[in-house]
C-alpha positions in Angstrom: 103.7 181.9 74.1 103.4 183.4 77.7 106.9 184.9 79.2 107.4 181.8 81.4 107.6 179.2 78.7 110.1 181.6 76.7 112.4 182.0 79.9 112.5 178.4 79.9 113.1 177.6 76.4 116.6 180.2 76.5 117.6 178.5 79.9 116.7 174.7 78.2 118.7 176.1 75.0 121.6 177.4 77.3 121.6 174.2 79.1 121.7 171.9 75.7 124.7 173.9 74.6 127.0 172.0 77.2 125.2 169.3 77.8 124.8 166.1 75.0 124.7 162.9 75.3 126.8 160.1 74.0 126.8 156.8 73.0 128.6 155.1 76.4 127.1 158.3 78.2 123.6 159.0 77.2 121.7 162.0 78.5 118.5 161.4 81.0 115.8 164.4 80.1 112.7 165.2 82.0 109.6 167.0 80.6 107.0 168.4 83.3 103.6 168.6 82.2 101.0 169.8 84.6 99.6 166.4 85.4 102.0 163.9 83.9 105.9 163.8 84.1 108.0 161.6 81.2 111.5 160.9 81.2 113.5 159.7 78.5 117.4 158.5 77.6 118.5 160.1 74.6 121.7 159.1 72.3 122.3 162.4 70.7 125.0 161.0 68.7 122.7 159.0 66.2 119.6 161.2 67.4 117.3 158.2 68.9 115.6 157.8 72.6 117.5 154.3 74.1 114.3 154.2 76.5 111.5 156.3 78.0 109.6 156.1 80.7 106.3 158.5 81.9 103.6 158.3 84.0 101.0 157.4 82.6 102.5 153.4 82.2 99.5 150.9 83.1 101.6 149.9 86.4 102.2 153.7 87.5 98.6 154.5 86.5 97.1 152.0 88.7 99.0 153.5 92.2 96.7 156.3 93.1 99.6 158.6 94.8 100.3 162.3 94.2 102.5 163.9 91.5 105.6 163.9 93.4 105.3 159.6 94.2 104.8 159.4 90.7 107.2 160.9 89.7 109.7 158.7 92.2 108.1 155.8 90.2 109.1 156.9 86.7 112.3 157.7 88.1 112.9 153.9 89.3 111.1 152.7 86.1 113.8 154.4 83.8 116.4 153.7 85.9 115.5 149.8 85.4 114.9 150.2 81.3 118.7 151.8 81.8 120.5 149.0 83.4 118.1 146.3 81.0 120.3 148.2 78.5 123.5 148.1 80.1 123.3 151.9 80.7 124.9 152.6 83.8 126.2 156.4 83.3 124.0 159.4 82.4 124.1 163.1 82.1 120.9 164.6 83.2 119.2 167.6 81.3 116.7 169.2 83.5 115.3 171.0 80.5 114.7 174.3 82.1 113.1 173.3 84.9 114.3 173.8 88.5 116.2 171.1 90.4 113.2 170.9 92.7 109.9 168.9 93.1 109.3 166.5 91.0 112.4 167.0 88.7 114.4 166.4 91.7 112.1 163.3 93.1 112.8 161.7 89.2 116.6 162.2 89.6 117.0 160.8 93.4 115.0 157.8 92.5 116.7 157.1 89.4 120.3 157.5 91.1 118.6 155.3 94.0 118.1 152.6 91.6 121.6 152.3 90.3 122.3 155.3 87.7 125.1 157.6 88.2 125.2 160.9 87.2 
């Protein structure tokens, strides 16, 4: 592994140490690929995903926008599999990644379609 993905796996692993997600509270975590982006709501309680969303779903597929737009899509798209749930509250886990670009275009567009975090 190259020096960047190490640094990133200690700051993930620093980050997981205070954040977890409940039952009533489940935590919202992001994975950043180089062409795709995939969120998912984790229980960590009992271990399972609640719901995921990425883009590479057949209605996010079919907009040809750029990476960042997509990303604003997955972001409304989990927020709606959230509230389907009755999921209102969520901690969000970055997972090393900076609070900027397309991390940050997931989170606005999920707290812009009703999750609070």
């Amino acid at each position: 592994m190259n020096a960047k993905v190490i640094s990133r796996q200690k700051i993930r692993y620093r980050i997981r140490k205070k954040i977890a997600g409940t039952g009533s509270k489940p935590r919202l975590s992001v994975f950043r690929s180089n062409t795709e982006i995939y969120a998912q709501i984790i229980d960590d309680e009992s271990g399972k995903t609640l719901a995921s969303a990425s883009s590479k779903e057949k209605d996010i597929v079919a907009q040809k926008v750029n990476k960042t737009e997509k990303s604003k899509l997955v972001g409304a798209s989990i927020a709606r599999k959230a509230s389907e749930l009755g999921l209102l509250d969520v901690v969000f886990d970055r997972s090393g990644y900076l609070y900027h670009g397309r991390v940050k275009a997931v989170a606005e567009a999920a707290r812009e379609a009703g999750l609070k975090f």
